[in-house]
Backbone as JSON, one array per atom type, in Angstrom:
{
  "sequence": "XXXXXXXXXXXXXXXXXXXXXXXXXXXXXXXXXXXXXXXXXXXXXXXXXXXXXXXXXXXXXXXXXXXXXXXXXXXXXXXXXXXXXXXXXXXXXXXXXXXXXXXXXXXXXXXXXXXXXXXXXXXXXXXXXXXXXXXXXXXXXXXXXXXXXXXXX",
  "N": [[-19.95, 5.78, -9.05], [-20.53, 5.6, -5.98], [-18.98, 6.35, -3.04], [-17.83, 6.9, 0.66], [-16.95, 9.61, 0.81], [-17.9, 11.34, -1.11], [-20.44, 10.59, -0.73], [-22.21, 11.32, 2.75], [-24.05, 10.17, 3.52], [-24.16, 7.55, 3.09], [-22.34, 6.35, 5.25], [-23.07, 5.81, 7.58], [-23.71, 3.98, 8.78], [-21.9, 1.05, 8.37], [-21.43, -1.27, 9.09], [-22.72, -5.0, 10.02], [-26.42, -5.14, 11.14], [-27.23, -6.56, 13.83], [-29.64, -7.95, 13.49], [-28.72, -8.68, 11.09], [-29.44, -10.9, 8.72], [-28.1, -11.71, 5.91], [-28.93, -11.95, 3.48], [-29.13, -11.05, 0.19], [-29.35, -7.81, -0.97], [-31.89, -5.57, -2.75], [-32.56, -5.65, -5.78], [-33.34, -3.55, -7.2], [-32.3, -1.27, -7.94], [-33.75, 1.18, -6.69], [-33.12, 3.02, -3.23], [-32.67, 1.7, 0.04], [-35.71, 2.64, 2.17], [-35.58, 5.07, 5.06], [-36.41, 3.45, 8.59], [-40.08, 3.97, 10.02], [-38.84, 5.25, 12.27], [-36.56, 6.56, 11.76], [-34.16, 4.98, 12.24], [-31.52, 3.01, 10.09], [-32.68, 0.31, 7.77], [-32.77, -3.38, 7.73], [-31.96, -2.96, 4.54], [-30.71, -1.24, 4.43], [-28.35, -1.21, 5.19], [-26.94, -3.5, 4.18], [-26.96, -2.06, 1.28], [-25.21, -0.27, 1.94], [-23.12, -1.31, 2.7], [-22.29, -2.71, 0.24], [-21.47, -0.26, -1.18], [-19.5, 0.38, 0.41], [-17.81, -1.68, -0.48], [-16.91, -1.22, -2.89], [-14.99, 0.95, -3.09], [-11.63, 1.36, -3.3], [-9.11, 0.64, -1.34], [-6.5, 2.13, -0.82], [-8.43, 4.65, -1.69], [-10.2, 4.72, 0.68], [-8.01, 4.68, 2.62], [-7.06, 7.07, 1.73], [-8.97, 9.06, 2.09], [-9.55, 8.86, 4.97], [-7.4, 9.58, 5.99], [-7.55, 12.6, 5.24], [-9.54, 13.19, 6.65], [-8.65, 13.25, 9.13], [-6.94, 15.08, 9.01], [-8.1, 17.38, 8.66], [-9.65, 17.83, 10.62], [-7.22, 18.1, 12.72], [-6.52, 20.26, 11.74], [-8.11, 22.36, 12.03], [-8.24, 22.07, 14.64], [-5.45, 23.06, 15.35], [-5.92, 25.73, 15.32], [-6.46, 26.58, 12.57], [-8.72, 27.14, 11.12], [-10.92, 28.91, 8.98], [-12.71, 31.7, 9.39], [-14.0, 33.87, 11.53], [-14.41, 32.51, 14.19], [-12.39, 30.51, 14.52], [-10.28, 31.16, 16.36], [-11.32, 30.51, 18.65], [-11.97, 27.69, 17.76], [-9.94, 26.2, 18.57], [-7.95, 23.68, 20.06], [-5.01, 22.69, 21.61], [-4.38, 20.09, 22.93], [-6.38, 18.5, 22.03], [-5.85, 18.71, 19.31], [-2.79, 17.41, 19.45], [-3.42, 14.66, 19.93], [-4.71, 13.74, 17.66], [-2.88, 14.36, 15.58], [-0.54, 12.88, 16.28], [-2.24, 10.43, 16.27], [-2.4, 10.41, 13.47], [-0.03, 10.64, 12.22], [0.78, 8.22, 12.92], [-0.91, 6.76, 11.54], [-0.39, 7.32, 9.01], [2.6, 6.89, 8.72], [2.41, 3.82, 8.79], [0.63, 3.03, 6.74], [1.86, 3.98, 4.18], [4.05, 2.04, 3.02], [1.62, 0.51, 2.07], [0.05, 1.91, 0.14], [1.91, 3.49, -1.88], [4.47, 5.82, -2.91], [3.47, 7.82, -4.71], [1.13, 8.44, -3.15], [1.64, 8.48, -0.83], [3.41, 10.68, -0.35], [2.08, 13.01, -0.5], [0.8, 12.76, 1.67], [2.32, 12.74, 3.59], [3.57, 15.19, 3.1], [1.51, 17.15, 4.07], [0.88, 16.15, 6.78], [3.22, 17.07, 8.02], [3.37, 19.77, 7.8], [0.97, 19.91, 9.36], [2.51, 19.42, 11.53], [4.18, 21.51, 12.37], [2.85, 23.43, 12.31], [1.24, 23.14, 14.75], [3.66, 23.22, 16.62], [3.85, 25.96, 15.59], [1.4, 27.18, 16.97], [1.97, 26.58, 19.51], [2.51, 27.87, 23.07], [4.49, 26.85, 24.94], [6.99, 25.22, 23.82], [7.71, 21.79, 22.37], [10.6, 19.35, 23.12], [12.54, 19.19, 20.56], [11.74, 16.35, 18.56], [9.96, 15.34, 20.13], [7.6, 15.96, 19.67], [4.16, 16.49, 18.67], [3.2, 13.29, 17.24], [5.74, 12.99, 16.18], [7.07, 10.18, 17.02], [6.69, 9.02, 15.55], [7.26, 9.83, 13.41], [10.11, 11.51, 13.24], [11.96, 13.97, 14.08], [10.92, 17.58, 13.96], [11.38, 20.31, 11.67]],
  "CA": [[-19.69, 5.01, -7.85], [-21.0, 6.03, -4.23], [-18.46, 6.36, -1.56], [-18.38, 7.41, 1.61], [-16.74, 10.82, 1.14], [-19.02, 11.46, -2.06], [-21.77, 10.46, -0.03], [-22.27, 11.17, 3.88], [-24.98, 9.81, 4.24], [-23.81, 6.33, 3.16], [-21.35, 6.05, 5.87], [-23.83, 6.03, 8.56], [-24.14, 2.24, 9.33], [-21.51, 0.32, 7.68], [-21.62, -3.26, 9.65], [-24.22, -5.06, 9.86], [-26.98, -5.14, 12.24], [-27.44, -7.91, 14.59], [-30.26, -9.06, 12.89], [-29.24, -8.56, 9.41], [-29.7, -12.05, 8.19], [-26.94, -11.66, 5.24], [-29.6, -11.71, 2.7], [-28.67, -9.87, -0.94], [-30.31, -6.39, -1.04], [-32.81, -5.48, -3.69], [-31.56, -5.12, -7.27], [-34.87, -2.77, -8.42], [-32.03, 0.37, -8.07], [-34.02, 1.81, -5.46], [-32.71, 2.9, -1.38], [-34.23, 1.3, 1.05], [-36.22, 3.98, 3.34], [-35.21, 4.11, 6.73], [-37.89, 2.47, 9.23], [-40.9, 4.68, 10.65], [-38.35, 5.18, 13.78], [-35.77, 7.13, 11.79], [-33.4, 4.09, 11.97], [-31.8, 2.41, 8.99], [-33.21, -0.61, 8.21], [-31.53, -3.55, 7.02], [-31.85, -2.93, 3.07], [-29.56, 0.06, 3.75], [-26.54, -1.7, 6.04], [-26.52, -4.5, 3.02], [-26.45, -1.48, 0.36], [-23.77, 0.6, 2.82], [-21.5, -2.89, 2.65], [-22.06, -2.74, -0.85], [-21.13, 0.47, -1.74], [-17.94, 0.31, 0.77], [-16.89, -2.44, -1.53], [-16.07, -0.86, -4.29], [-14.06, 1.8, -2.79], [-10.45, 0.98, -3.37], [-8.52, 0.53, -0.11], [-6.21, 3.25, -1.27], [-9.16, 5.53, -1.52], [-10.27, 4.95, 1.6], [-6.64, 5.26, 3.49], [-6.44, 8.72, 1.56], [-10.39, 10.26, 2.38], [-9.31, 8.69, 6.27], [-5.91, 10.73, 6.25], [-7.81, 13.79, 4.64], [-10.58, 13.53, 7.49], [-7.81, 13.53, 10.24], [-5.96, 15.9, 8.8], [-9.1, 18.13, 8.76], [-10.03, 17.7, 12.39], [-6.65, 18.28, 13.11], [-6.08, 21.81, 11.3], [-9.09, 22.62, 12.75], [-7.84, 22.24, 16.28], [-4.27, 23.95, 15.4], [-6.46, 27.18, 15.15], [-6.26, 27.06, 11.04], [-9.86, 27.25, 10.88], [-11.4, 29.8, 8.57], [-13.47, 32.58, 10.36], [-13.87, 34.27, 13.26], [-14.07, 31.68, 15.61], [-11.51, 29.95, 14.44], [-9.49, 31.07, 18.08], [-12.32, 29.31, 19.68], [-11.93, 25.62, 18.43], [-8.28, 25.7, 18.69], [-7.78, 22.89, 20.85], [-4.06, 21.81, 20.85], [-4.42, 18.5, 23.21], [-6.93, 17.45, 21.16], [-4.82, 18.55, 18.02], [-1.74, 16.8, 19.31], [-3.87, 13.22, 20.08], [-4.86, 13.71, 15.9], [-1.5, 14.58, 14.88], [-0.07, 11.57, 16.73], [-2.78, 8.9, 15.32], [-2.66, 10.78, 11.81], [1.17, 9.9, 12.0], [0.76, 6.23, 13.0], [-1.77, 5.49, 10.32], [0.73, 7.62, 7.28], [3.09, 5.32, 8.86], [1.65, 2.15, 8.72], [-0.4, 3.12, 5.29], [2.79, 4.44, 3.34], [4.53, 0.9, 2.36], [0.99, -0.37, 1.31], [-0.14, 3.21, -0.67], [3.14, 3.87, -2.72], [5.0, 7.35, -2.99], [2.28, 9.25, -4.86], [-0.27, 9.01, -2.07], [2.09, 8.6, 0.8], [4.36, 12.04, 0.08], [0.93, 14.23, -0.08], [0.46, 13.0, 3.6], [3.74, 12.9, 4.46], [3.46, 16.54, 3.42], [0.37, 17.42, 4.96], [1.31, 15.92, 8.45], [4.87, 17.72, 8.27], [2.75, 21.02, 7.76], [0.0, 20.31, 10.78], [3.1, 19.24, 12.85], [5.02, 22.73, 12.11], [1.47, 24.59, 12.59], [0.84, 22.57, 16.03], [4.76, 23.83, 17.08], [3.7, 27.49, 15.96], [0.47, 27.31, 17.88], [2.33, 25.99, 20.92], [3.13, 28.54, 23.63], [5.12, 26.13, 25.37], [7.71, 24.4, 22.57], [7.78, 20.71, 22.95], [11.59, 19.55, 22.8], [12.85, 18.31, 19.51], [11.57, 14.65, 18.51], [8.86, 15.03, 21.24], [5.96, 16.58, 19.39], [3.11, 14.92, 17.93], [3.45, 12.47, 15.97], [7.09, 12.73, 16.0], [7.94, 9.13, 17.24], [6.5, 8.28, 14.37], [8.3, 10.65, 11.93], [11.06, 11.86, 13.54], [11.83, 15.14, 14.6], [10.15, 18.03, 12.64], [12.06, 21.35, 12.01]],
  "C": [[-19.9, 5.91, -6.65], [-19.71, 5.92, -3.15], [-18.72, 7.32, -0.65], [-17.9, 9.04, 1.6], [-17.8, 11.59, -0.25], [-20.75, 11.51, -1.42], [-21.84, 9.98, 1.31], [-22.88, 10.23, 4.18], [-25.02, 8.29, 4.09], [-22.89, 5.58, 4.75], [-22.06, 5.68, 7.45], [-24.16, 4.56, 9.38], [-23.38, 1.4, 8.51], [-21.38, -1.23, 8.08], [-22.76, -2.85, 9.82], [-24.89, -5.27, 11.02], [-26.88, -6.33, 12.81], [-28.51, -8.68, 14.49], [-30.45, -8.87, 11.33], [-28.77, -10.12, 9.11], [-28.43, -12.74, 6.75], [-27.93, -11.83, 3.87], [-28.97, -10.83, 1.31], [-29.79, -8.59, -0.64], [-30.76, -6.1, -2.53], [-32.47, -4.87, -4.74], [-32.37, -4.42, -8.01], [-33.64, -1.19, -8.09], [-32.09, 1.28, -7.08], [-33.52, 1.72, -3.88], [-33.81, 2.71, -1.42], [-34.45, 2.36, 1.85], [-36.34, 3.45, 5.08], [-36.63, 4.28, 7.49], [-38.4, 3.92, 9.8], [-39.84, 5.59, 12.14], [-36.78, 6.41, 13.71], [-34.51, 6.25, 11.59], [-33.02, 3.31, 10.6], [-32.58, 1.11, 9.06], [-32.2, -1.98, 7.63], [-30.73, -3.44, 5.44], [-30.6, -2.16, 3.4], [-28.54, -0.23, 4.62], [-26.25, -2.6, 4.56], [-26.36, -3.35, 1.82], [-25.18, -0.36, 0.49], [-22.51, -0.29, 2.61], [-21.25, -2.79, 0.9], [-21.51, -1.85, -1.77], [-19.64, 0.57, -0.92], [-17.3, -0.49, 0.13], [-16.57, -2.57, -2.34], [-15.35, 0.17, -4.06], [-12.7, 1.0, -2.68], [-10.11, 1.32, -1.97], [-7.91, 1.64, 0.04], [-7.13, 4.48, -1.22], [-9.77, 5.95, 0.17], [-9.07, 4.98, 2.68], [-6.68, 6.76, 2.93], [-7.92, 9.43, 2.4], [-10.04, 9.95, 4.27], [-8.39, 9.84, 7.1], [-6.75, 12.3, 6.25], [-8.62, 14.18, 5.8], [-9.44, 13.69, 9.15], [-7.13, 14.74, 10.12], [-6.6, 17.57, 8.67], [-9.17, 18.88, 9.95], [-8.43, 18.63, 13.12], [-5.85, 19.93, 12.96], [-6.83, 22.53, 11.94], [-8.58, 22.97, 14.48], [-6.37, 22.59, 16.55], [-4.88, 25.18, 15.35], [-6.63, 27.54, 14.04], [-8.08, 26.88, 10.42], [-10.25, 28.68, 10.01], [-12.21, 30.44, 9.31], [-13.24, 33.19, 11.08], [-13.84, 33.78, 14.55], [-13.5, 30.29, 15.34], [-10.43, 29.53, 15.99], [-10.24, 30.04, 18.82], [-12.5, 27.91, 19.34], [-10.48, 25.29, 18.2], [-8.51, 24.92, 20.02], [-6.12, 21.93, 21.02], [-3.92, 20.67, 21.75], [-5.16, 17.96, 22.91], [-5.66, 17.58, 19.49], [-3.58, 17.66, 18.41], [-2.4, 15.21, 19.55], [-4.02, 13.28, 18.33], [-3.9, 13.76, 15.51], [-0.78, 12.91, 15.19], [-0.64, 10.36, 15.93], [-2.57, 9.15, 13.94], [-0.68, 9.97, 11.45], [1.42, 8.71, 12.36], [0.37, 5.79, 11.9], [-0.82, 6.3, 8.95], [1.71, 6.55, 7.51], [3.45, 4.07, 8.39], [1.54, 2.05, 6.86], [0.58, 3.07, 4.06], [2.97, 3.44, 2.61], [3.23, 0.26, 1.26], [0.13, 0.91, -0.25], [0.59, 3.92, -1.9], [3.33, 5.26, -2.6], [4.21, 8.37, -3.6], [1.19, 9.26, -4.01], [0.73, 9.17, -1.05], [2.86, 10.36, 0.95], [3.2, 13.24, -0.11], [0.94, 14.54, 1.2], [1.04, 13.22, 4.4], [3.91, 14.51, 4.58], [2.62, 17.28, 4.39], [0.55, 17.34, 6.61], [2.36, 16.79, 8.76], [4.24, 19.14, 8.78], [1.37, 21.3, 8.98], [1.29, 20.13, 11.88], [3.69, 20.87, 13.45], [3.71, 23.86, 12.45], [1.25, 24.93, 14.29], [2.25, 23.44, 16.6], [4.24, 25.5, 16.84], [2.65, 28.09, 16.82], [0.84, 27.24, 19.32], [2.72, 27.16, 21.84], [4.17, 28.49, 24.54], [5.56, 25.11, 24.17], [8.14, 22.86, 23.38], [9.95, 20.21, 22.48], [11.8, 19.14, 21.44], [12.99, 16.56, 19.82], [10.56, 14.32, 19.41], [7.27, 15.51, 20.72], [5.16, 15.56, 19.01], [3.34, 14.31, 16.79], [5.08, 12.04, 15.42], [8.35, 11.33, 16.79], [7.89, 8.58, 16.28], [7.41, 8.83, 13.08], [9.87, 11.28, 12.14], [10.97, 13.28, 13.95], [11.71, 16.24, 13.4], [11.03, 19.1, 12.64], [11.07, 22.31, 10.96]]
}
């Protein structure tokens, strides 16, 4: 099975164009090749829909979380390398932290306790990163993401 974290390059056009017709897409196996122009065409939005629809919902709430939670380590300074210092960004990290804790949130009730307490971990551990990165400490219950979770210690 093809998904989108398996395969980038699926993810690239998942609705459909404005003149995709709704047509089935071609059952010989073969991608369609994108047009002279570099653009997909529509074979490959109708085989992009098709392969997002076998991804479990669940799967895609966790590879969503995992890609926020990426971005967001990333811009606490936990980047591998040497210029790691250089894409520390923490008001972009605290806008990610914030949405990453809306959508665990939200996601938890419909995900159950073995996906939700990974993320629940995960977030706890960028929030506590974001606070050690901070050179200015936000008060307790005010950081990111912490209307959503409560206050982090």
């Amino acid at each position: 099975m093809s998904t989108p974290a398996s395969n980038p390059d699926s993810a690239r056009n998942v609705f459909p164009s404005p003149t995709d017709n709704g047509d089935s897409a071609s059952t010989d196996g073969e991608s369609a090749q994108p047009s002279a122009a570099g653009q997909p065409t529509d074979d490959d939005g109708r085989r992009v829909r098709r392969d997002i629809a076998e991804v479990s919902a669940v799967e895609l709430i966790m590879t969503s979380a995992l890609h926020l939670m990426s971005a967001a380590a990333v811009k606490c300074g936990l980047a591998e390398g040497d210029d790691a210092e250089e894409l520390k960004d923490l008001d972009e990290a605290r806008k990610i932290i914030t949405a990453l804790a809306g959508f665990v949130t939200a996601a938890a009730p419909e995900i159950g306790g073995q996906h939700a307490g990974p993320l629940r971990d995960g977030l706890r551990s960028l929030q506590l990163a974001f606070r050690e990165a901070s050179v200015i400490q936000d008060a307790p219950g005010k950081g990111p993401g912490e209307k959503f979770t409560g206050a982090v210690n």
